[in-house]
C-alpha positions in Angstrom: -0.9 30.0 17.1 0.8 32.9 17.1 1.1 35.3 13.6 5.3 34.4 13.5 4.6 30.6 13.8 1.9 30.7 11.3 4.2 32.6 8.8 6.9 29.7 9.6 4.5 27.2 9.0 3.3 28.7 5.9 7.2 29.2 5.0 7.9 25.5 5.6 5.1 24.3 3.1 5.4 26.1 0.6 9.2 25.7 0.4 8.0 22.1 0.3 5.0 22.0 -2.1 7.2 24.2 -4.9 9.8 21.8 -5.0 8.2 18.8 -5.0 8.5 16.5 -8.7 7.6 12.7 -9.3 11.2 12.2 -8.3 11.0 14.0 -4.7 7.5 12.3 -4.5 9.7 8.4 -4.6 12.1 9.9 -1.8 8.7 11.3 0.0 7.6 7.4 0.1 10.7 6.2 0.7 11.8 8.1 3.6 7.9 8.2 5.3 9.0 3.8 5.0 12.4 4.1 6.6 10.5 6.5 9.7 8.1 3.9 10.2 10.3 1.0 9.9 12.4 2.9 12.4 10.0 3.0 15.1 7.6 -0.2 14.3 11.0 -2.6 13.1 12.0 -4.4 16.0 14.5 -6.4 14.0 15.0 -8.5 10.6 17.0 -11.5 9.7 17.9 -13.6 6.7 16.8 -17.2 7.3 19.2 -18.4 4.4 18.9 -19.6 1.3 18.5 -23.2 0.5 18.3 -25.7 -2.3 15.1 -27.8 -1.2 14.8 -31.2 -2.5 11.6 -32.7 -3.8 9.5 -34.1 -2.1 9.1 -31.2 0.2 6.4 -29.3 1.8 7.3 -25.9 4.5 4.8 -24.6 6.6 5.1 -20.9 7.9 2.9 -20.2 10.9 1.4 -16.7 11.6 3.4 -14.2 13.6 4.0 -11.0 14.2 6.7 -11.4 11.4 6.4 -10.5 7.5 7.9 -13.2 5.6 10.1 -12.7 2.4 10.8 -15.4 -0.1 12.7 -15.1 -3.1 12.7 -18.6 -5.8 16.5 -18.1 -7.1 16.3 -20.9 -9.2 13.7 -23.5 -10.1 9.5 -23.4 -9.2 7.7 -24.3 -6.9 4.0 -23.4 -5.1 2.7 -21.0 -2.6 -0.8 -21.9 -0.8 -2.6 -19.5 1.2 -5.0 -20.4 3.6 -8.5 -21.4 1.8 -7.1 -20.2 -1.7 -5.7 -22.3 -4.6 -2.0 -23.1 -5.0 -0.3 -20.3 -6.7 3.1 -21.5 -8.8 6.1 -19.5 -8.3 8.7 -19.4 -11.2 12.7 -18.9 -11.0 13.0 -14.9 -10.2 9.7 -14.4 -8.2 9.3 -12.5 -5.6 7.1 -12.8 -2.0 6.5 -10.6 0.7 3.3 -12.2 3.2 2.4 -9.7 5.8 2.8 -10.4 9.2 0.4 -13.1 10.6 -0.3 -14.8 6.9 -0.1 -18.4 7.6 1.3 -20.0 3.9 2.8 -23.3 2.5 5.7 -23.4 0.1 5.6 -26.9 -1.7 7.2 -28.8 -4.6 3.8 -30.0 -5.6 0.0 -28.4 -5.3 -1.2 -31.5 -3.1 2.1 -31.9 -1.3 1.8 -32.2 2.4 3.3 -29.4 5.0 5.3 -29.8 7.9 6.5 -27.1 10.2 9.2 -24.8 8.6 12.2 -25.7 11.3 11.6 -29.5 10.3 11.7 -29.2 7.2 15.0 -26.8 6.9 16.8 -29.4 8.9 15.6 -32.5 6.8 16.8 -30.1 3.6 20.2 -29.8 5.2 21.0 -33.8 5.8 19.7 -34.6 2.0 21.6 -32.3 0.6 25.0 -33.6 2.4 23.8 -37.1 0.6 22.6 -35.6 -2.7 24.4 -36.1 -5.9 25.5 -33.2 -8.2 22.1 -33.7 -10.3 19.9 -34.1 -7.7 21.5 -30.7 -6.4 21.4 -29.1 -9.9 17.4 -29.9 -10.0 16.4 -28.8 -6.6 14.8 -25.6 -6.4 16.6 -23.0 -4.4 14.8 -20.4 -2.5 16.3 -17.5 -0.4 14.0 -16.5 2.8 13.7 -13.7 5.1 11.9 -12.3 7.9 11.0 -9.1 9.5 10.1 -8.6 12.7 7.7 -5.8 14.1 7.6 -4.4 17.9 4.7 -5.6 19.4 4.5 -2.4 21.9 4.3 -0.3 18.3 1.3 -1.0 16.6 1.6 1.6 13.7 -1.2 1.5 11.3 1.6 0.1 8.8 1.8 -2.8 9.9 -2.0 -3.9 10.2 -2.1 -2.2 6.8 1.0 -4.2 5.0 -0.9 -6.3 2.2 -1.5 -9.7 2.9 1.0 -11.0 -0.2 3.1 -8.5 -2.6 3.8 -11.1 -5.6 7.1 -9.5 -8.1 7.1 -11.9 -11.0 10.9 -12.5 -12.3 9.8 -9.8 -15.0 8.6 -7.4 -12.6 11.9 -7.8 -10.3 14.4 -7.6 -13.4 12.9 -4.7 -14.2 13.3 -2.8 -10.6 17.4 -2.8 -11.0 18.0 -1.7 -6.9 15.2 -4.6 -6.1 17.1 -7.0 -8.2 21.0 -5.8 -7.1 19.8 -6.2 -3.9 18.6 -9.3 -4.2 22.4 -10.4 -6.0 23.9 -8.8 -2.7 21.8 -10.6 0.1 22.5 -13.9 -1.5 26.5 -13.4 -1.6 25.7 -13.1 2.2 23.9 -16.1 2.5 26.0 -18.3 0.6 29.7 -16.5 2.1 29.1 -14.9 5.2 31.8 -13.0 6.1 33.4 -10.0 8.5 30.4 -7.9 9.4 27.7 -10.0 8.1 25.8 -9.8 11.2 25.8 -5.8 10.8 25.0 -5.8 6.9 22.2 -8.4 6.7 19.6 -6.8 8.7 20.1 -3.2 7.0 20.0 -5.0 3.5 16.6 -6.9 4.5 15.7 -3.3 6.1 15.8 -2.0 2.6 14.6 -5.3 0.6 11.1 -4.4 2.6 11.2 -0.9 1.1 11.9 -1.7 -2.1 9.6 -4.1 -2.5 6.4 -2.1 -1.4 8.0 0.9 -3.4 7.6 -1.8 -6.7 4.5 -2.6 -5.2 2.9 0.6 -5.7 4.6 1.7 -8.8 3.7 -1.8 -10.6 0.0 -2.3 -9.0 -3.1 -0.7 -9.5 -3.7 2.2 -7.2 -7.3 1.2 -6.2 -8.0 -0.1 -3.1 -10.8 -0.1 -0.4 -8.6 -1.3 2.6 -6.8 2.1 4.3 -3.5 1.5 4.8 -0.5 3.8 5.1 0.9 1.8 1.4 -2.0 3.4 -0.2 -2.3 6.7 1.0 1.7 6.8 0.4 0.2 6.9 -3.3 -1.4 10.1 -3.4 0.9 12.9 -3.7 -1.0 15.2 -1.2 -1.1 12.9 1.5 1.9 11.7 1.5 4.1 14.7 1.7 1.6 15.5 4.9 2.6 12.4 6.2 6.6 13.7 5.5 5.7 16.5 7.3 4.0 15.0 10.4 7.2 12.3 10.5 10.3 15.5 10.0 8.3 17.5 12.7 6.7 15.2 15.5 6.7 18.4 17.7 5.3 20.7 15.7 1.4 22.1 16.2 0.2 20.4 13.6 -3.5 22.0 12.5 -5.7 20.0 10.1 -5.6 23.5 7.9 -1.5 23.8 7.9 -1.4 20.1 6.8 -4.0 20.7 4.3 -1.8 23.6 2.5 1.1 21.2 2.6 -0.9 18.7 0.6 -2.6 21.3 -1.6 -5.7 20.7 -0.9 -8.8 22.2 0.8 -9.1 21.8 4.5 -12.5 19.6 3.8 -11.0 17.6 1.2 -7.3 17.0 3.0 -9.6 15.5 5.8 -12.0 13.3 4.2 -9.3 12.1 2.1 -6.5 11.4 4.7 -8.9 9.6 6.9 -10.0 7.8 3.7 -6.6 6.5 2.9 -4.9 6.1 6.2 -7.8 5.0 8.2 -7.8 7.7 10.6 -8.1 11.6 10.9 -5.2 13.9 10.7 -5.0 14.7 14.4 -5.5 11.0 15.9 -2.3 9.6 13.2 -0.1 13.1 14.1 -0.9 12.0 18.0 0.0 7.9 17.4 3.4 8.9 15.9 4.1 11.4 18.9 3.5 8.6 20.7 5.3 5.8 18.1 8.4 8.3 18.5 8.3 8.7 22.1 8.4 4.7 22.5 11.1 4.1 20.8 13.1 7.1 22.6 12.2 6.0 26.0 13.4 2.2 24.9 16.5 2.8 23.1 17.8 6.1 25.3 17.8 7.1 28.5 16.6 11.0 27.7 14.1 12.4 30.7 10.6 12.1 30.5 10.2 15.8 29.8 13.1 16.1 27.2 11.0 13.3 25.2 8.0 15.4 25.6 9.0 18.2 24.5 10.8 16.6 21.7 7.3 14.9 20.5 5.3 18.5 20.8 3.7 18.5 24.3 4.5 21.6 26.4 5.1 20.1 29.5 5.8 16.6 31.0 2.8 15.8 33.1 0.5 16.7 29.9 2.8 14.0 28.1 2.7 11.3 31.0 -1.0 11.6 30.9 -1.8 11.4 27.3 1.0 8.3 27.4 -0.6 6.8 30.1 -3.8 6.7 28.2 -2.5 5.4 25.5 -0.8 1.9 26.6 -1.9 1.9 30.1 1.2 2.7 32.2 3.4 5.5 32.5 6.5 6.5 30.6 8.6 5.3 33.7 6.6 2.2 34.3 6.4 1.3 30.6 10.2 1.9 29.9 11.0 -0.8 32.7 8.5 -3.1 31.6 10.3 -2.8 28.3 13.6 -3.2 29.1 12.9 -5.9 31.5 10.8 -8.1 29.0 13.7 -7.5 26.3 13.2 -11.2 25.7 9.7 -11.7 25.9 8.7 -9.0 23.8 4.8 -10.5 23.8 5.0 -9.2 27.3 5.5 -5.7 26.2 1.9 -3.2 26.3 0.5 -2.8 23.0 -0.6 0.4 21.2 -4.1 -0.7 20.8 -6.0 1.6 17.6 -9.0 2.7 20.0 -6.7 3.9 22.8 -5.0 7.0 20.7 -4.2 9.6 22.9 -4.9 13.2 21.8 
């Protein structure tokens, strides 16, 4: 690296480790979410809410989908796979990563059947239900977001398996809990532009709630995941700089300054917390980021490589073609023409990191 770049390097960080507070730190999380999201999102929806009357029992099945639930009004149970019901009280809050089979039930022994059934049996009692029997039903708003399955990001295989916001813990997050208000206007009145404004608010309902998530919960955890290395202060503004600056060249020892720590120390700890060292997560986003440009824009293969650091195209198309197994020009077709069978689409498989 030459003695200019270094000094901009060194420039850059410290600019960014003076001005950092517990306030900039929230924003650091915040926007690292919103990159990640923006690359590993393929899409979220809101299911609805409804009013389920008892007897009723919804199965969820596992997919590449993380499932929100939010009990507006009454109880009712969640039941994970081999664990004990879990009751849910009026104001809870449920985010189930993606591939969590679960149960929601009006009862701890009450039977399942598939989610679709069940939503369509709710809608033809409720047209026959009288006022009371509509006033006593339990009323739960649902949500789902779905991830790309050609952009395996560590945060997804890292979301938790359930983020549980008690009514306390949600009334207490005031953007969590506005938000909530807002997407349920939409579900009930749906109106000019709803089909624009739903998936931006569920966008954010995902970030707020793993923001809650690690201000409310305790920060100890043996499972890497980029949610708990989003914790540590250090690590998470290298993360911010690895995400603002894809095509920078990155060294262990410039990240390391940026997260004021020692070179030996930012390593072990990063790799720690995210699951992998500095170098192999800077080259997965280069290659997270170039994805997403070659599927949503029609830039050349070399203006995408040298917009994700690599100094020419062929070094890109090799490293790319290492990583999912085709080229840029192969995999961008493939992509485009399995729009609507996205399990089609090449994975980003964690032992095929290209460097």
């Amino acid at each position: 690296m030459s003695e200019k770049t270094q000094l901009s390097t060194r420039t850059l960080v410290a600019s960014r480790s003076a001005t950092y507070d517990e306030h900039r730190g929230e924003e650091v999380v915040v926007d690292v979410l919103s990159d990640v999201l923006s690359v590993a999102g393929a899409g979220s929806a809101l299911l609805g809410c409804r009013k389920m009357l008892a007897p009723w029992g919804l199965e969820v099945t596992p997919s590449f989908q993380a499932s929100i639930h939010f009990v507006r009004r009454g109880s009712c149970w969640l039941q994970l796979k081999a664990e004990a019901p879990r009751r849910l009280s009026e104001g809870d809050l449920l985010l189930l990563g993606p591939g969590v089979a679960h149960v929601l039930k009006d009862a701890p022994n009450r039977p399942a059947r598939p989610y679709e059934e069940v939503i369509a049996e709710m809608d033809r009692r409720a047209r026959k239900a009288t006022p009371r029997q509509l006033d006593d039903a339990c009323e739960v708003l649902c949500a789902k977001y779905s991830f790309d399955a050609s952009q395996t990001h560590p945060f997804v295989s890292g979301l938790p398996t359930l983020v549980h916001l008690t009514t306390d813990e949600v009334s207490g997050q005031r953007q969590l809990s506005h938000l909530l208000d807002a997407l349920y206007l939409e579900a009930a009145s749906p109106g000019e532009g709803s089909t624009l404004i739903v998936p931006r608010l569920v966008d954010t309902l995902l970030v707020l709630i793993l923001r809650a998530q690690m201000r409310l919960r305790d920060t100890a955890s043996t499972r890497p995941s980029l949610c708990v290395a989003l914790r540590d202060p250090g690590i998470s503004r290298a993360l911010k700089l690895i995400h603002e600056q894809p095509n920078h060249a990155w060294t262990v020892g410039a990240l390391a300054q940026g997260a004021a720590k020692s070179r030996a120390t930012f390593a072990r700890r990063f790799t720690q917390l995210v699951g992998e060292p500095p170098a192999a997560y800077l080259a997965r986003w280069r290659m997270c980021v170039a994805g997403k440009a070659l599927r949503e824009s029609n830039q050349s293969v070399d203006d995408i490589a040298y917009a994700v650091g690599y100094e020419s195209g062929a070094a890109f198309c090799k490293a790319f073609k290492r990583t999912f197994g085709l080229s840029p020009a192969r995999w961008r077709r493939a992509v485009r023409d399995s729009a609507t069978e996205s399990s089609a689409l090449p994975a980003l498989p964690a032992e095929r990191i290209a460097s």
